[in-house]
N, C-alpha and C positions, 0 to 999 in steps of 0.2 A: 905618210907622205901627203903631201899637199893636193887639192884636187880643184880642178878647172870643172862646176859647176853651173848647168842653166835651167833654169828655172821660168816656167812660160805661165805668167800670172795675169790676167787678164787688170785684175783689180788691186793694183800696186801702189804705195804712197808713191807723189802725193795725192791719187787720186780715192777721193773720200769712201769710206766704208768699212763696215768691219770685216768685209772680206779679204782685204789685203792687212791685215792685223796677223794672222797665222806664220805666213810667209814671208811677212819683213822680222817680223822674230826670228823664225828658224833662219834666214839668212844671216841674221847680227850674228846669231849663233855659230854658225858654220863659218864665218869670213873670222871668228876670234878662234878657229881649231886651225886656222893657216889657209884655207879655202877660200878661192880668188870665186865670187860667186857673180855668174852673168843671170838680169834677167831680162825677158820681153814682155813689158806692159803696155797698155794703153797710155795715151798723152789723157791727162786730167782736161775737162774739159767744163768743168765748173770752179766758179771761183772759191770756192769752198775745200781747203786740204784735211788730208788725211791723217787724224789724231795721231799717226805712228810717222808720221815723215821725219821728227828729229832721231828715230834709230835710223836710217840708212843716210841722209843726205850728206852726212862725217864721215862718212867711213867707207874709204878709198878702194875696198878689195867688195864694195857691192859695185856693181856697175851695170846701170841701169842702159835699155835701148826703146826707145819709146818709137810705139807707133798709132797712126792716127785710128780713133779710137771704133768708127764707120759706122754707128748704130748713132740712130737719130736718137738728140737729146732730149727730144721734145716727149719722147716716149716715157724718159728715166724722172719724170716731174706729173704735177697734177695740173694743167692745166687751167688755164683760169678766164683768160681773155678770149672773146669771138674768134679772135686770130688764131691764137694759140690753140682751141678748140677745131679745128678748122685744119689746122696742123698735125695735131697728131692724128688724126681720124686719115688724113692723106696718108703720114708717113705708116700710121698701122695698117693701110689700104694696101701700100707698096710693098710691103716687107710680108703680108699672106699672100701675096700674090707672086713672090718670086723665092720665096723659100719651102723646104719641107720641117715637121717638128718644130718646134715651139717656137713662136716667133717671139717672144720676150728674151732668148736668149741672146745676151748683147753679143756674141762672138758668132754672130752669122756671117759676117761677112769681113772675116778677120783670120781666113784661112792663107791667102794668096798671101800677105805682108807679114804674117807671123810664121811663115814657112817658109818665107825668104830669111827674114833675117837671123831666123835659129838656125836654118845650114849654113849662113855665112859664118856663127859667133863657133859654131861646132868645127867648124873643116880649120879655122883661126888657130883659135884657141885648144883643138885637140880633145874635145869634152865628150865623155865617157858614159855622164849620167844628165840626164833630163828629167825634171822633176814639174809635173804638170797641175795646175792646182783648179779644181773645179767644185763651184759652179764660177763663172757661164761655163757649163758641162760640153759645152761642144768642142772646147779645146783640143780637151781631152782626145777627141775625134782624130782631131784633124793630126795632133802630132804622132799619131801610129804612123802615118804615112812619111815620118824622116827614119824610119825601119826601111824604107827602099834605096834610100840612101846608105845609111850608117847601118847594118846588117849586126853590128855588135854593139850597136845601142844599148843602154838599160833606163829605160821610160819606165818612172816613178807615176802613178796617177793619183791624188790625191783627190778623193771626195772632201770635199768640206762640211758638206748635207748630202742628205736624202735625195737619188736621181731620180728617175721614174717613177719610186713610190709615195716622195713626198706632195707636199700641197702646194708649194712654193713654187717661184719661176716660172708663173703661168701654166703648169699643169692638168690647174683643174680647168681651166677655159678653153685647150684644143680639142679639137673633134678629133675621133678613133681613130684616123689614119695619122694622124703627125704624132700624137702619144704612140705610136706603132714604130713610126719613123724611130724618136727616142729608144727605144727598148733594141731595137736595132743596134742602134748608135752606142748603147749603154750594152749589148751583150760584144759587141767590137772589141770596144775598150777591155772589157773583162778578158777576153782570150786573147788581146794580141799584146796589152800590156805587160811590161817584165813582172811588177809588182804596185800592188792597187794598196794604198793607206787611208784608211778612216777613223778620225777622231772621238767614237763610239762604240760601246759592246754592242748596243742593240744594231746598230751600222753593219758589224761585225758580222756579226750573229745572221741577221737579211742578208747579207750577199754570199754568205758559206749555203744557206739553205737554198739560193736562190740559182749559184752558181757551185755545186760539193765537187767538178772537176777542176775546178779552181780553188777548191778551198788553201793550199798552200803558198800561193802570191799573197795572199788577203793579210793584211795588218794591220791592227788596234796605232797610232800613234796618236795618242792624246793631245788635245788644248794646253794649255797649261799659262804659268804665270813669267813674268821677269821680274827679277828679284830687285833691278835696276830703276823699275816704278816704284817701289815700294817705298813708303818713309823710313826716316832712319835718325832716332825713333820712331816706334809704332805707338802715334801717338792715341789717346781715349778721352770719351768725354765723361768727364766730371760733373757737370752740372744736372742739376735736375730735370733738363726736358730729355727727352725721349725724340730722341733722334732715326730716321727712318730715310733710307736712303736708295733711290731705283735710278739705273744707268743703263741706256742704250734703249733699243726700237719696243715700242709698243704694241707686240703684232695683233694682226686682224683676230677678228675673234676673239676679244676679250669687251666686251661692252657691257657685257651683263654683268661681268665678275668685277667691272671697273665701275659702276654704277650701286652695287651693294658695296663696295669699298668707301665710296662718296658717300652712304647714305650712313654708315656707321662710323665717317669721320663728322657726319653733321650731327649725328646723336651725341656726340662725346665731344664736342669742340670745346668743352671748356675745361678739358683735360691738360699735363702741360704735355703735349707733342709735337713735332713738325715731321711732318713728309718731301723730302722734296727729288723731285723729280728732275735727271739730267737728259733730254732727250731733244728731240730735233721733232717730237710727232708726238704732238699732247689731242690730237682731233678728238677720243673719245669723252675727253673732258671740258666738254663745251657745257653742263648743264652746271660746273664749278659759275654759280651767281652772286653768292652771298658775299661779303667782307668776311665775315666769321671761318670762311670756309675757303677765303683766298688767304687769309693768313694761317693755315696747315697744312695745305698741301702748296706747296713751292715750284712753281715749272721753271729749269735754266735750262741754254742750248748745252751738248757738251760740250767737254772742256777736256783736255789734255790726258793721256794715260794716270801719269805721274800726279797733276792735282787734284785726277777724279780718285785716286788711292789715296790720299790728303784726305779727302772729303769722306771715303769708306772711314777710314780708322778712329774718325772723331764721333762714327756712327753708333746705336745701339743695336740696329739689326740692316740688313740686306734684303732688299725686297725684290721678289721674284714673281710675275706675273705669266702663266703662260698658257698657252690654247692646246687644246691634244695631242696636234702634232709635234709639241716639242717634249711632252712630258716624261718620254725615255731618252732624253737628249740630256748631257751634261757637258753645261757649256762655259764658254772659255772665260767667264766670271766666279764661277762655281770656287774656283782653284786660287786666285786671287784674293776673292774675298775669305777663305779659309786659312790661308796664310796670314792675314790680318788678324783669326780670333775672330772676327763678328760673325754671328748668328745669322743662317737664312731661314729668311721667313718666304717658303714659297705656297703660291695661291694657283690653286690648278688640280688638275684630275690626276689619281693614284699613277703611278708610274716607276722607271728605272729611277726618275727626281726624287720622289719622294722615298723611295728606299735606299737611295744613297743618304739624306741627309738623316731617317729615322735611323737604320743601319748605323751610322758613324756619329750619330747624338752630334749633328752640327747644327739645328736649329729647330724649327718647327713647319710642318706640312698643314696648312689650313685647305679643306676641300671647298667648293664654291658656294656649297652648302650651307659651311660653316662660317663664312664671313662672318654673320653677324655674331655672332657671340665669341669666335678665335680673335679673333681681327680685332675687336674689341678689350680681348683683354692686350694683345698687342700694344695697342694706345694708351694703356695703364701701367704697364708693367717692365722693367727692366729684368734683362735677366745675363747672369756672368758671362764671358769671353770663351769662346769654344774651346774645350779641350781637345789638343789635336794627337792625343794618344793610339786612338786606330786608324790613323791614315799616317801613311810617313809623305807628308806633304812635297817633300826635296825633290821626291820622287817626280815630280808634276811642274818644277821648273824646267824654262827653256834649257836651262844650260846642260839637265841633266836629259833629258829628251832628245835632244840632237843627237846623244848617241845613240839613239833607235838609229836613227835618219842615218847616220855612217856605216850601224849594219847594214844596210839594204844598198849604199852604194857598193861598186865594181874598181 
C-alpha cells in the first residue's frame, strides 16, 4: 500500500551539494514504489544548483516545502573582500554567542520553521514515517520533539557521516563544552529515535559499540548507484592515452599526498596520460606552473550526474584521494564507478578502502608512501576492466536499496 512519506533534509536540490545527492535518490526511488514523498528543505540560496535537481523537479509525487534557509551565507564561502571579511567574523561573533555546540551547523536556527511545517505536512497528509537526514546533525535533534505530538511516530534518522567522532562540521574547532553539548544531542537522538541508518560498517560498528543498548535500531543502509546515470552503452576508451579521472571535493588534508602526485606527473610528462580533475576546489594545486604540467592534469567545474558517468566510462582508472578520516568510509562513488568496470586507483592510508578494493580485486591501493613509484607506473600502464564477480553490484543500486528503506517503514 502506498505511503505518505516526509523527509526533513536540510540540504535538498536544488540546493547545491553532495549532501542532498543520498536523499533525492532515495526519494526518486520510493515516489516510483507508489509513495507520495513530502520533504522540508532549505530555500537554495546560491546561484549555483544541485547536480541532482533533474531527479526530483519532474516528478510530481516528490513535493518539495522550502524554508528560509537562517544561517548566514557568508559563513558557507571563503571570504575575500575587507567587507566580506568583516562579515563573517560578525556573523561568526553572533551565532557563538547565541548558540550551544557547534556553531558551523547550518540548522541552528531552523528548529521553530521546520517544526512548523512537518506538523502541518503530518497532521494533512496523515504521515506515519519521518525520515531525517543528517549532517547538519542538529536536525536530527530537533525532530524527536514531533514524538510530543504524534506519540506513534516512527522517526528514521539518517547519519550520512561521522557525528561526534568525526573531523568534519567544525568539530575539531569547538572548545569542550559545545563538543559536550553535541554528544548530548547525539546520545538524544540514539535513544529517542525509532531507528538510526548509516551508510557504513565502520559507522555501524561505532555506534553498536558506543551505544550496545541500542544496538538493535542501528542499520547499515548503503550509498549506492542509479542505474538511470549510467550510459547505455558503457562506453571505453580505445585510444592510447591513459585516461585518469577524479570527481568531487578535495578534502583538507591532502597537500602533501597532492604535491608528490604533482611531482611524479612532472617526472613522467612525457608519458601519453591525462588526469583530469572535475571539482569546484582545485586550491592545493596552485604550484601546477608549468605548460608541460597544465597539459596533464585538467581542472573542470562539475558537471551533471549523468555526464560525469559519460566521462568515468571513457576512463582508464578512478582516482581516489583521501585523508584518514575517510579511509574506512566507502563512498557513494565507490558503487558507480564499479558498475562502469573501471578500476580505482586510491591514494591514502590502509583502511576499510583499501580492503574493499584489494578484498574484491577492483583496482589498486597506493600508500602515500608509495606515490612515487605506484603512481608512476599508473601513468604508464593500462590495465583491464574490473571483474565484478565478487560483488553482486545490483545489490548497491537505488532501486534495490529502497527496499532496505521500506523495511524500516511502519
Amino acid at each position: 500500500m502506498s505511503k505518505n512519506i516526509l523527509i526533513l533534509s536540510y540540504v535538498f536540490p536544488p540546493y547545491p551539494g553532495i549532501g542532498g545527492r543520498r536523499w533525492a535518490k532515495f526519494a526518486k526511488y520510493l515516489s516510483r514504489k507508489g509513495d507520495t514523498v513530502h520533504v522540508v528543505c532549505a530555500e537554495n540560496p546560491f546561484e549555483k544548483k544541485s547536480l541532482w535537481t533533474e531527479d526530483i523537479e519532474s516528478n510530481p509525487n516528490i513535493i518539495r516545502h522550502f524554508i528560509p534557509p537562517r544561517y548566514p551565507t557568508i559563513l558557507l564561502k571563503q571570504p575575500i573582500t575587507v567587507f566580506e571579511k568583516i562579515q563573517y567574523r560578525a556573523s561568526l561573533l553572533f551565532i557563538k554567542t547565541t548558540s550551544k555546540g557547534s556553531y558551523y551547523d547550518r540548522a541552528l536556527y531552523w528548529r521553530k520553521k521546520m517544526l512548523l511545517k512537518a506538523t502541518e505536512i503530518i497532521r494533512q497528509h496523515k504521515v506515519k514515517n519521518v525520515i531525517v537526514s543528517g549532517a547538519p546533525f542538529r536536525i536530527c535533534y530537533y525532530s524527536i520533539e514531533l514524538k510530543k505530538i504524534f506519540s506513534d511516530l516512527n522517526i528514521i534518522c539518517d547519519l550520512r557521516d561521522p557525528w561526534t567522532w568525526g573531523e568534519n562540521y567544525g568539530f575539531k574547532m569547538i572548545n569542550k563544552s559545545r563538543f559536550l553539548f553535541e554528544e548530548e544531542m547525539e546520545s538524544f537522538v540514539m535513544h529517542y529515535a525509532d531507528k538510526i541508518t548509516v551508510p557504513a560498517t565502520s559507522m555501524l560498528h561505532h555506534l553498536i559499540d558506543k551505544y550496545p543498548s541500542h544496538k538493535n535500531k542501528i542499520h547499515e543502509l548503503s550509498h549506492g548507484f542509479d542505474d538511470d546515470d549510467l550510459p547505455s552503452p558503457i562506453n571505453k576508451n580505445d585510444g592510447k592515452t591513459i585516461r585518469i579521472i577524479y570527481g568531487g571535493t578535495l578534502y583538507d588534508g591532502l597537500v602533501s599526498m597532492i604535491d608528490d602526485l604533482i611531482a611524479v606527473v612532472r617526472k613522467n610528462h612525457q608519458s601519453d596520460f591525462i588526469i583530469n580533475f572535475y571539482t569546484f576546489n582545485n586550491k592545493d594545486f596552485t604550484n601546477i606552473n608549468s605548460t608541460d604540467i597544465q597539459k596533464k592534469i585538467i581542472f573542470s567545474n562539475a558537471i551533471s550526474s549523468k555526464n560525469f558517468m559519460k566521462e568515468i566510462s571513457c576512463s582508464d582508472y578512478y582516482l581516489i584521494i583521501f585523508p584518514d578520516q575517510y579511509k574506512d568510509i566507502i563512498s557513494t562513488k565507490f558503487y558507480e564507478v564499479i558498475r562502469l568496470g573501471i578500476p580505482i586507483i586510491y591514494i591514502g592510508n590502509a583502511g576499510k578502502v583499501s580492503e574493499f578494493i584489494t578484498d574484491n580485486n577492483i583496482g589498486l591501493h597506493i600508500l602515500p608512501s608509495e606515490i612515487n613509484t605506484k603512481f608512476a607506473w599508473v601513468l604508464n600502464n593500462k590495465t583491464p576492466r574490473v571483474n565484478m564477480d565478487k560483488i553482486n553490484i545490483h545489490n548497491f543500486s537505488f532501486e534495490s536499496l529502497v527496499n532496505d528503506i521500506e523495511n524500516l517503514l511502519i
